[in-house]
PQR file with spaces between the fields and no chain letter, atoms N, CA, C, O and H, PARSE charges and radii, in Angstrom:
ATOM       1  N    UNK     1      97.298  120.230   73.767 -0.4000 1.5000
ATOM       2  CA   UNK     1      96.036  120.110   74.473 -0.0000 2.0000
ATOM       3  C    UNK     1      95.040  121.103   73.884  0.5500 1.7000
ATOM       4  O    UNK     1      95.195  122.323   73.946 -0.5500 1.4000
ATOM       5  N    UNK     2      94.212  120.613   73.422 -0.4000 1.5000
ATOM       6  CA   UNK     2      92.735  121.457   72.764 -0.0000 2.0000
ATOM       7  C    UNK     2      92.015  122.354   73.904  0.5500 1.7000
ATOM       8  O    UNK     2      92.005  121.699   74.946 -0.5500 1.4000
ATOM       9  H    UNK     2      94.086  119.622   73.371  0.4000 1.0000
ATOM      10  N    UNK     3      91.602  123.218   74.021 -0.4000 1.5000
ATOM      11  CA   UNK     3      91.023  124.148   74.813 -0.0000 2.0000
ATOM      12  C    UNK     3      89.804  124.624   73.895  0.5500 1.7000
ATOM      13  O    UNK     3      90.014  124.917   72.717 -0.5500 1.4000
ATOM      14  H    UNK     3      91.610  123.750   73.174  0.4000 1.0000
ATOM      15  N    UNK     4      88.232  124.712   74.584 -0.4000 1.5000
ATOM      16  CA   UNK     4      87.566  124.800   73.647 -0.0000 2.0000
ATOM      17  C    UNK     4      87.386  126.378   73.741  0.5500 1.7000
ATOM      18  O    UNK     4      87.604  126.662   74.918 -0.5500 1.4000
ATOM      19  H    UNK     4      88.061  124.474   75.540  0.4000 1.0000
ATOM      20  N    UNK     5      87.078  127.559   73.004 -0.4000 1.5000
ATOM      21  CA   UNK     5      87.027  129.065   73.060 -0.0000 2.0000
ATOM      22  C    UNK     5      85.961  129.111   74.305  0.5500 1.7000
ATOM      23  O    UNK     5      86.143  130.092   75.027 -0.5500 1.4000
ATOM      24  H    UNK     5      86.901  127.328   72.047  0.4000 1.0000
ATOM      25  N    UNK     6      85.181  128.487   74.594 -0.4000 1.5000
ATOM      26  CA   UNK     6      83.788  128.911   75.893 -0.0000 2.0000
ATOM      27  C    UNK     6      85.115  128.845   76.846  0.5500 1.7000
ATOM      28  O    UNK     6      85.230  129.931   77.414 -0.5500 1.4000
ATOM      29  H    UNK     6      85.034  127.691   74.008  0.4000 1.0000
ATOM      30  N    UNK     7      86.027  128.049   77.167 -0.4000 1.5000
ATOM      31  CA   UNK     7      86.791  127.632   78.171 -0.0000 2.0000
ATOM      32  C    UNK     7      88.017  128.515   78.843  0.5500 1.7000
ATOM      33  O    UNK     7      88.384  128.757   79.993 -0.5500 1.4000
ATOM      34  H    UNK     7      85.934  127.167   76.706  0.4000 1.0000
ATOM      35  N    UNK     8      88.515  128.913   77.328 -0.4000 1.5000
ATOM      36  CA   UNK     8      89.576  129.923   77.202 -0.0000 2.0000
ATOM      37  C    UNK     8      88.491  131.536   77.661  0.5500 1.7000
ATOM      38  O    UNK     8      88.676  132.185   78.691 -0.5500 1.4000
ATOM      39  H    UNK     8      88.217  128.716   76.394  0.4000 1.0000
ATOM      40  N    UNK     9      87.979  131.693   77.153 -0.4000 1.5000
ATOM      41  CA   UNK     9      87.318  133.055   77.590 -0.0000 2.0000
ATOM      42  C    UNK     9      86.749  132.955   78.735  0.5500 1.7000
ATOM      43  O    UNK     9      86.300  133.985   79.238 -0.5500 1.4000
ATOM      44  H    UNK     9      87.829  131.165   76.317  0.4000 1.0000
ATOM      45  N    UNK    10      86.617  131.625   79.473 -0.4000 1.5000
ATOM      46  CA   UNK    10      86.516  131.362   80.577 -0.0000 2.0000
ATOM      47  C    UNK    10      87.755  131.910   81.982  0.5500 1.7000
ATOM      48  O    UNK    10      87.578  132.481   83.057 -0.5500 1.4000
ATOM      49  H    UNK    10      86.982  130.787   79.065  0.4000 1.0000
ATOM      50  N    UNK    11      88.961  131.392   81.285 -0.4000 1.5000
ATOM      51  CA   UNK    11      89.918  130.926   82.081 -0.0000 2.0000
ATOM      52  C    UNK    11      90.467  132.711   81.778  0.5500 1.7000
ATOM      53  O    UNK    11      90.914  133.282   82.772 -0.5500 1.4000
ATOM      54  H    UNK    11      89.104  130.928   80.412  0.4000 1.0000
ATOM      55  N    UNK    12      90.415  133.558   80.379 -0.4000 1.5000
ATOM      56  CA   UNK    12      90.865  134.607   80.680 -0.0000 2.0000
ATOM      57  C    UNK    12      90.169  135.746   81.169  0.5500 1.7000
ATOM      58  O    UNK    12      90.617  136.892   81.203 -0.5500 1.4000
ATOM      59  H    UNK    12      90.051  133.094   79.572  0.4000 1.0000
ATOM      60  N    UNK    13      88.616  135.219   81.691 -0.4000 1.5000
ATOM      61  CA   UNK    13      87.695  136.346   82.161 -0.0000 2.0000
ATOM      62  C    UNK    13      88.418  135.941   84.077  0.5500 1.7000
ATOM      63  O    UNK    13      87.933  136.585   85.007 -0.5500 1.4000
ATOM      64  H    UNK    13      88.253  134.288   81.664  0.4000 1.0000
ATOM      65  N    UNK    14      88.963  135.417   84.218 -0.4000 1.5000
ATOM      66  CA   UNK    14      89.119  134.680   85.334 -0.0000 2.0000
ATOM      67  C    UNK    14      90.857  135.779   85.874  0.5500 1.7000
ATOM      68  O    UNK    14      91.318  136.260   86.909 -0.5500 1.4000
ATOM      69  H    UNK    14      89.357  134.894   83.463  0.4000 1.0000
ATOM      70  N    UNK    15      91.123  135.718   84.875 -0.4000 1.5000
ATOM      71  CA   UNK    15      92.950  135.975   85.149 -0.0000 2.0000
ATOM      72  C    UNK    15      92.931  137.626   84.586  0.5500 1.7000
ATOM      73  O    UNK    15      93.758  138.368   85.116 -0.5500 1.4000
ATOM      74  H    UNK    15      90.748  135.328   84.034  0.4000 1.0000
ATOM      75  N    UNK    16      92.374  137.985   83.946 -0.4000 1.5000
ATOM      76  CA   UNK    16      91.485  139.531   84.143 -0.0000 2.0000
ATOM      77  C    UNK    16      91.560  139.963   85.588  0.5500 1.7000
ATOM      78  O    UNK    16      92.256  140.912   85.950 -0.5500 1.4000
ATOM      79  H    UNK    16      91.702  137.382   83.516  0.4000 1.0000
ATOM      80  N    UNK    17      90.895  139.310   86.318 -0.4000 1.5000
ATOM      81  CA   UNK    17      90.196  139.601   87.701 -0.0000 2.0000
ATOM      82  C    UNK    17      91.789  139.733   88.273  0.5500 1.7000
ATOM      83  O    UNK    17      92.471  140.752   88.386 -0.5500 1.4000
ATOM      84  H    UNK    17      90.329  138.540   86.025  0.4000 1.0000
ATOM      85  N    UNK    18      92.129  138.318   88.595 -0.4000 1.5000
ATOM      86  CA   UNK    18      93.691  138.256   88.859 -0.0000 2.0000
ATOM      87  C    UNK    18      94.271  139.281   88.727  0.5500 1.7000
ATOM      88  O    UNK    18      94.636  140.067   89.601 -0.5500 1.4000
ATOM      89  H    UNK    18      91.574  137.491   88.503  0.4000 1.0000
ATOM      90  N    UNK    19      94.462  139.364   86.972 -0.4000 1.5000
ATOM      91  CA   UNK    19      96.150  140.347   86.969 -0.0000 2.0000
ATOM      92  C    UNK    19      95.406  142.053   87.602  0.5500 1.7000
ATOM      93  O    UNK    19      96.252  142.944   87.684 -0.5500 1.4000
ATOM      94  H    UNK    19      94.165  138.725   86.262  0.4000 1.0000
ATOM      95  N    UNK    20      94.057  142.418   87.978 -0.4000 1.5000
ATOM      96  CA   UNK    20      93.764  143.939   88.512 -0.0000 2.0000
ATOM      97  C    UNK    20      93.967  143.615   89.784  0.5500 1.7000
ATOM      98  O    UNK    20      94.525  144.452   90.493 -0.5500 1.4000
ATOM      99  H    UNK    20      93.370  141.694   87.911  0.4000 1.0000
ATOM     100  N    UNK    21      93.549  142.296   90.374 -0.4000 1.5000
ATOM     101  CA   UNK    21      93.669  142.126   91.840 -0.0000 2.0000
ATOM     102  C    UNK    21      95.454  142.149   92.181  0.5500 1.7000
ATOM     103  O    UNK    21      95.817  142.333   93.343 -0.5500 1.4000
ATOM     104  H    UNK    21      93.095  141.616   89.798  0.4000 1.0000
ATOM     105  N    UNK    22      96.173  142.007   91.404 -0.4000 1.5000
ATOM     106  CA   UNK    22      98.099  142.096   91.380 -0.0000 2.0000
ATOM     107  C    UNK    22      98.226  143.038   91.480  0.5500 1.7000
ATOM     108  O    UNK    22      98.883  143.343   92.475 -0.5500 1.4000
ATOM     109  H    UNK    22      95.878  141.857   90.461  0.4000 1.0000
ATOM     110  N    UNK    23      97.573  144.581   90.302 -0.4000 1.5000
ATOM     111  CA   UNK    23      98.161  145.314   89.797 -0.0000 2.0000
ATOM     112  C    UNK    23      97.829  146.407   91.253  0.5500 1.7000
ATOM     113  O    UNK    23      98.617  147.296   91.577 -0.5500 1.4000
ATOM     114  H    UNK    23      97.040  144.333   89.493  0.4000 1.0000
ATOM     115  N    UNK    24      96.390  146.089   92.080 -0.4000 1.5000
ATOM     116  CA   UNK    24      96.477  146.911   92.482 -0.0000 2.0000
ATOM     117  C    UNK    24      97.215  146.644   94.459  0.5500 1.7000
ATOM     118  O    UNK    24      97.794  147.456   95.181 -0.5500 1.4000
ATOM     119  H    UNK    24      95.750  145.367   91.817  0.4000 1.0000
ATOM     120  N    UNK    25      96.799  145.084   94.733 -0.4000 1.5000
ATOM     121  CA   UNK    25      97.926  144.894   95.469 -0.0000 2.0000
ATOM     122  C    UNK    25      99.272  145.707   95.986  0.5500 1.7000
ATOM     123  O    UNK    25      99.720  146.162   97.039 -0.5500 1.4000
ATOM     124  H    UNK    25      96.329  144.425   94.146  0.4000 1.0000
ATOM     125  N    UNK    26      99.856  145.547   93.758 -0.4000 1.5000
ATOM     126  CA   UNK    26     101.256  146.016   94.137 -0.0000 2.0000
ATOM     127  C    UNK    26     101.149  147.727   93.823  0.5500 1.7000
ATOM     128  O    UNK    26     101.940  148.358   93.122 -0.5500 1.4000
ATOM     129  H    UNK    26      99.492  145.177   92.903  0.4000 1.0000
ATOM     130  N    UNK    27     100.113  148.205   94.443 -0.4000 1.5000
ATOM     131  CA   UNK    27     100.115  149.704   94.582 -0.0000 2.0000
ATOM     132  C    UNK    27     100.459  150.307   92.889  0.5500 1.7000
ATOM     133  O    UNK    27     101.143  151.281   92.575 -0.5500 1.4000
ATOM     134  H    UNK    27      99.470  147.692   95.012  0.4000 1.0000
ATOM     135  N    UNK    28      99.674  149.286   91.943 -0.4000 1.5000
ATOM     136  CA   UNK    28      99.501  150.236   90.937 -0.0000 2.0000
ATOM     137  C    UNK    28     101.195  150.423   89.866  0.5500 1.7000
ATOM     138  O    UNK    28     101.511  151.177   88.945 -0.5500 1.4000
ATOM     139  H    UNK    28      99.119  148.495   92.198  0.4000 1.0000
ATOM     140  N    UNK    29     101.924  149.302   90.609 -0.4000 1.5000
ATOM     141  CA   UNK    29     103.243  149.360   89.665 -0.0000 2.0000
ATOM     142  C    UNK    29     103.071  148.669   88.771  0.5500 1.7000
ATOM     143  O    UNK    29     102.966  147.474   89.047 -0.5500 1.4000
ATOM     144  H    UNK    29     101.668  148.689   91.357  0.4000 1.0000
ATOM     145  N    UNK    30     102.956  149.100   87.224 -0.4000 1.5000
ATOM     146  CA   UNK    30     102.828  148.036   86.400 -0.0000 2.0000
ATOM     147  C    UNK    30     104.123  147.441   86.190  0.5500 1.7000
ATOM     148  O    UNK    30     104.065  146.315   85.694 -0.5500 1.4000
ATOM     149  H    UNK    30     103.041  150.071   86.999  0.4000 1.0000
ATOM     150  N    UNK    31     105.340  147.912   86.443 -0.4000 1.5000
ATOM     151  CA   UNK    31     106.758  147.144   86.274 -0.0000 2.0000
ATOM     152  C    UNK    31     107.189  146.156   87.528  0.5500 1.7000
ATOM     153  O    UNK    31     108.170  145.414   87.574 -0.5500 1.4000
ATOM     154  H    UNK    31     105.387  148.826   86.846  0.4000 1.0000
ATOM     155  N    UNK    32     105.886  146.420   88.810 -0.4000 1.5000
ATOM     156  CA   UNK    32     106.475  144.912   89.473 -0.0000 2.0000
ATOM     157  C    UNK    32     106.442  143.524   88.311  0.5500 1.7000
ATOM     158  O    UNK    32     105.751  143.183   87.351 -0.5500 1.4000
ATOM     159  H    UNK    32     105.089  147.023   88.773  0.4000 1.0000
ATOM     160  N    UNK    33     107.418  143.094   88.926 -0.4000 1.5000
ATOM     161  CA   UNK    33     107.885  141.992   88.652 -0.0000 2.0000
ATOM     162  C    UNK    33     106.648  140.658   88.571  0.5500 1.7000
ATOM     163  O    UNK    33     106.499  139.815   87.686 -0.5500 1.4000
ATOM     164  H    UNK    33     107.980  143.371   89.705  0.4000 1.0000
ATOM     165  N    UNK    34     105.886  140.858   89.834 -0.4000 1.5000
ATOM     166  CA   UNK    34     104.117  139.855   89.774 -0.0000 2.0000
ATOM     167  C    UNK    34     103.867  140.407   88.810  0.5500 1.7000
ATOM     168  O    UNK    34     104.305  139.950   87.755 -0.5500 1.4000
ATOM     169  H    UNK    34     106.007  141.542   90.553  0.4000 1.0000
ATOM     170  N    UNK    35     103.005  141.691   88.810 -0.4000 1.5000
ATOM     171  CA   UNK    35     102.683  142.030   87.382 -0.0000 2.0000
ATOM     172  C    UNK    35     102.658  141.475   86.212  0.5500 1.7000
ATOM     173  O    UNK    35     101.768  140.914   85.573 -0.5500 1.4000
ATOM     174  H    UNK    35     102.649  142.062   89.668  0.4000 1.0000
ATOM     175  N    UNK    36     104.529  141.866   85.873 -0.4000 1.5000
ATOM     176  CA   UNK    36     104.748  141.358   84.526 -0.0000 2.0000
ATOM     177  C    UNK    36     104.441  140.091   84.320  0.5500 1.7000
ATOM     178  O    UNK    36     103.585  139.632   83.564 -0.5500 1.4000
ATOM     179  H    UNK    36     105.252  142.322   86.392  0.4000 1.0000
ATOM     180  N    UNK    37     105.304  139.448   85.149 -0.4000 1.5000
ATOM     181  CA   UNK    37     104.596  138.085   84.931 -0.0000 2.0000
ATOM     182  C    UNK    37     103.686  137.444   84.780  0.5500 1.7000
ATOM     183  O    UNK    37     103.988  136.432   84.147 -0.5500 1.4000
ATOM     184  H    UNK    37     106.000  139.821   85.764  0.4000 1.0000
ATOM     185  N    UNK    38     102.539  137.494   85.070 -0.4000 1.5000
ATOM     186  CA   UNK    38     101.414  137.635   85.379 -0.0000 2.0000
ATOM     187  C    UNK    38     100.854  137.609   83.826  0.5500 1.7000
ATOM     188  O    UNK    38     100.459  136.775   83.011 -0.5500 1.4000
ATOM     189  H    UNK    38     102.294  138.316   85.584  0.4000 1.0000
ATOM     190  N    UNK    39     101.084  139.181   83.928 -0.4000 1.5000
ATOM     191  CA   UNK    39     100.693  139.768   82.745 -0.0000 2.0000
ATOM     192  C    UNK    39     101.304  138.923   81.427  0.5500 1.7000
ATOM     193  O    UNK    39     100.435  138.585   80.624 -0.5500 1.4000
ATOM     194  H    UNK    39     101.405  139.858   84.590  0.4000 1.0000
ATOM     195  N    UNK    40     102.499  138.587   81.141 -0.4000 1.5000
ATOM     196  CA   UNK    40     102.856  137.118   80.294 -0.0000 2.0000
ATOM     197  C    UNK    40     102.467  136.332   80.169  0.5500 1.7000
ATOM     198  O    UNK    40     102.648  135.683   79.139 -0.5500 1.4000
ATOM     199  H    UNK    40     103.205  138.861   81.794  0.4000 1.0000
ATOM     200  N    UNK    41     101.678  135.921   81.182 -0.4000 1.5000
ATOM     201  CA   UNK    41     101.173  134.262   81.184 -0.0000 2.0000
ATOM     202  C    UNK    41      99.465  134.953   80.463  0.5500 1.7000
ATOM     203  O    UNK    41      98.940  134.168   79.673 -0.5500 1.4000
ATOM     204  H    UNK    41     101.531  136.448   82.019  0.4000 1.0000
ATOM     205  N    UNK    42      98.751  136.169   80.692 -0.4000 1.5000
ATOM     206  CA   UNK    42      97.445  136.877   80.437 -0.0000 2.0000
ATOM     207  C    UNK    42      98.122  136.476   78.582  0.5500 1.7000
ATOM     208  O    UNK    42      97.606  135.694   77.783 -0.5500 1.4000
ATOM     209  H    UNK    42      99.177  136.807   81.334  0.4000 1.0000
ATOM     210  N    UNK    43      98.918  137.014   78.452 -0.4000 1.5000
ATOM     211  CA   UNK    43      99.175  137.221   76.894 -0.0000 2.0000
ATOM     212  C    UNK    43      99.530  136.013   76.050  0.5500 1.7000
ATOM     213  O    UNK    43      99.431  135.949   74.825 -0.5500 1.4000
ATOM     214  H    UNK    43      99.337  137.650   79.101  0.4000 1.0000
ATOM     215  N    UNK    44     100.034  134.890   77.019 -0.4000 1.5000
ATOM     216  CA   UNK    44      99.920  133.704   75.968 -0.0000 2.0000
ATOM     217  C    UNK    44      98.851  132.988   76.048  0.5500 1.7000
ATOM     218  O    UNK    44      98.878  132.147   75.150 -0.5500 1.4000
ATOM     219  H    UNK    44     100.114  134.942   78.015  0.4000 1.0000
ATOM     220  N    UNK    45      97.826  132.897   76.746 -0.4000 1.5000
ATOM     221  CA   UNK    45      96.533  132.311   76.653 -0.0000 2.0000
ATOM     222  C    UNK    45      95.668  133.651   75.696  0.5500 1.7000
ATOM     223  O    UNK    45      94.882  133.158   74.887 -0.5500 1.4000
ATOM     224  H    UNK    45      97.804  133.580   77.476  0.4000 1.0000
ATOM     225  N    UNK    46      95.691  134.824   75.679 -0.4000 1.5000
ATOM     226  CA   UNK    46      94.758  135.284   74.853 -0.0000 2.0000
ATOM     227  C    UNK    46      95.417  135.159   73.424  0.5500 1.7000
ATOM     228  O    UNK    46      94.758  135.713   72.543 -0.5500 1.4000
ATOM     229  H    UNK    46      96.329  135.225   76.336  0.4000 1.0000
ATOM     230  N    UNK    47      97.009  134.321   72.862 -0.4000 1.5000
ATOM     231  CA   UNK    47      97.633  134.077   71.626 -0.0000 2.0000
ATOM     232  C    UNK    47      96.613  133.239   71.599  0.5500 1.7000
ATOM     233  O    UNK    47      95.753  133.323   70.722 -0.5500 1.4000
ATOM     234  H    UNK    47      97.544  133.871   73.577  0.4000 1.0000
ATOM     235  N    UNK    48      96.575  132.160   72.731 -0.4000 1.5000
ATOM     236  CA   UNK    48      96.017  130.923   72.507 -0.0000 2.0000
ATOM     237  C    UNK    48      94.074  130.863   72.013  0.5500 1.7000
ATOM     238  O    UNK    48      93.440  129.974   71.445 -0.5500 1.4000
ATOM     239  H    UNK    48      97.273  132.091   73.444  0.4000 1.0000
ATOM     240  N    UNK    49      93.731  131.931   72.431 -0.4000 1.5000
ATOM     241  CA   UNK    49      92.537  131.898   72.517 -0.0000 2.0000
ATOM     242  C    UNK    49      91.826  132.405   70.837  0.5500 1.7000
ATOM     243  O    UNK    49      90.884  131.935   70.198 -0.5500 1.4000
ATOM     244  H    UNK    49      94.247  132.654   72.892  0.4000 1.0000
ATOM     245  N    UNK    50      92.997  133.824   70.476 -0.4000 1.5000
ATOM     246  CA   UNK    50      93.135  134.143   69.266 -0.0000 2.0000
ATOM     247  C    UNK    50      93.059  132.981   67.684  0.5500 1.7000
ATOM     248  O    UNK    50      92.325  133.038   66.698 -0.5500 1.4000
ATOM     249  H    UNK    50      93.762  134.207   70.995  0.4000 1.0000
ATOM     250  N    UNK    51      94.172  132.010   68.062 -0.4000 1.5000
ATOM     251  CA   UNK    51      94.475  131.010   67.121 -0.0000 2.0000
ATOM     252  C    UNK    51      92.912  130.026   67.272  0.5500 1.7000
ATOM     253  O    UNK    51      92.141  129.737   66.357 -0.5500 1.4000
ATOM     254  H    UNK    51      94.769  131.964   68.864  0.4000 1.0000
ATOM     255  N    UNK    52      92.803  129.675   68.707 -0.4000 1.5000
ATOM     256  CA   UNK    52      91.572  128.852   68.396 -0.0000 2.0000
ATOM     257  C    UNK    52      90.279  129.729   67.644  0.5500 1.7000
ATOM     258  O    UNK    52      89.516  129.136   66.882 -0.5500 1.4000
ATOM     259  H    UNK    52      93.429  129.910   69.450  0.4000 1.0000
ATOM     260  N    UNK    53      90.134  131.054   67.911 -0.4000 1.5000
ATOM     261  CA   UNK    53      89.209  131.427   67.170 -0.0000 2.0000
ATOM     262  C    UNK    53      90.037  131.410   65.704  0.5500 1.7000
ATOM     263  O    UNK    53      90.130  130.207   65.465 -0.5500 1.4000
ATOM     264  H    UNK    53      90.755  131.536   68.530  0.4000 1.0000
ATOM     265  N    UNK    54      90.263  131.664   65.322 -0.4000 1.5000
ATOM     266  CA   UNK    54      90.836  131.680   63.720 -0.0000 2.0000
ATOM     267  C    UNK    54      90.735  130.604   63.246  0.5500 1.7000
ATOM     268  O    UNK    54      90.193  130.484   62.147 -0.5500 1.4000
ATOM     269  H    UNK    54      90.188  132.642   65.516  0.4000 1.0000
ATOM     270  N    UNK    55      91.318  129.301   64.064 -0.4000 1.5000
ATOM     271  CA   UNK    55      90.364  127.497   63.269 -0.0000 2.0000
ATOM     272  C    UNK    55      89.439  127.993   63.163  0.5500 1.7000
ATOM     273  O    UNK    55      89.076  128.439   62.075 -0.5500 1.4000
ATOM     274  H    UNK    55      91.758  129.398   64.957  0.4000 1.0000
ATOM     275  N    UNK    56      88.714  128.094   64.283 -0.4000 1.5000
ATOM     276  CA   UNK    56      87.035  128.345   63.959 -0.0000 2.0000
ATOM     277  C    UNK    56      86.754  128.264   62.617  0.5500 1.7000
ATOM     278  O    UNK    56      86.371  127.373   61.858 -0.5500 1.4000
ATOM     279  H    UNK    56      89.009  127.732   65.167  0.4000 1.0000
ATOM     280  N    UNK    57      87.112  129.704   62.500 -0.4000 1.5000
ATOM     281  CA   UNK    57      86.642  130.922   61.518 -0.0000 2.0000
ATOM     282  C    UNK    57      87.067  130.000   60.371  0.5500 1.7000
ATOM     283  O    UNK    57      86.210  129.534   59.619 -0.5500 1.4000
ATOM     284  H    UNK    57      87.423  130.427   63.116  0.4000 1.0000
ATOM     285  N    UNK    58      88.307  129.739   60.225 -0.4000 1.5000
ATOM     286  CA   UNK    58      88.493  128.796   58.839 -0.0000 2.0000
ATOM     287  C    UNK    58      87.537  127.314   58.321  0.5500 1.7000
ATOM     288  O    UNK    58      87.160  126.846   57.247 -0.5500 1.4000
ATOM     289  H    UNK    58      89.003  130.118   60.835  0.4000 1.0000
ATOM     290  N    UNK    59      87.449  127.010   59.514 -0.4000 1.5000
ATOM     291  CA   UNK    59      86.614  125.881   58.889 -0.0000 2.0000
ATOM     292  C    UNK    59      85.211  125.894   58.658  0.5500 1.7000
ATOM     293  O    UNK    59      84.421  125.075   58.187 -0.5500 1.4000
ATOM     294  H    UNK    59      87.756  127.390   60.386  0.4000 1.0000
ATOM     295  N    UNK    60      85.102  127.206   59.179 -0.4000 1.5000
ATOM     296  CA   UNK    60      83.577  127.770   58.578 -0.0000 2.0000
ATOM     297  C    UNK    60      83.317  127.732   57.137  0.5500 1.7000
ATOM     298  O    UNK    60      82.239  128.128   56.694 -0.5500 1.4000
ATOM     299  H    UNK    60      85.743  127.871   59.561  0.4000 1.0000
């Protein structure tokens, strides 16, 4: 599924908000378990967001 970069920097300005609204929820533990997780799913959409900028850039 194609994701266009406006969309992705969309969806990770969004889950930003999220994973501080978790972190501080869980009183600031970055090893809860929400957290991490959380924080996993933050890190494969900004892979994802990475690679779509790099097409970009190549087919420039």
């Amino acid at each position: 599924m194609f994701m266009s970069k406006e969309l992705l920097y969309h969806v990770i300005t969004k889950m930003y908000a999220r994973l501080n609204a978790l972190i501080e929820s869980n009183h600031y533990d970055l090893q809860s378990s929400q957290v991490q997780s959380y924080s996993k799913r933050l890190d494969r959409v900004l892979l994802r967001y990475s690679r779509t900028v790099q097409k970009e850039r190549a087919r420039d």
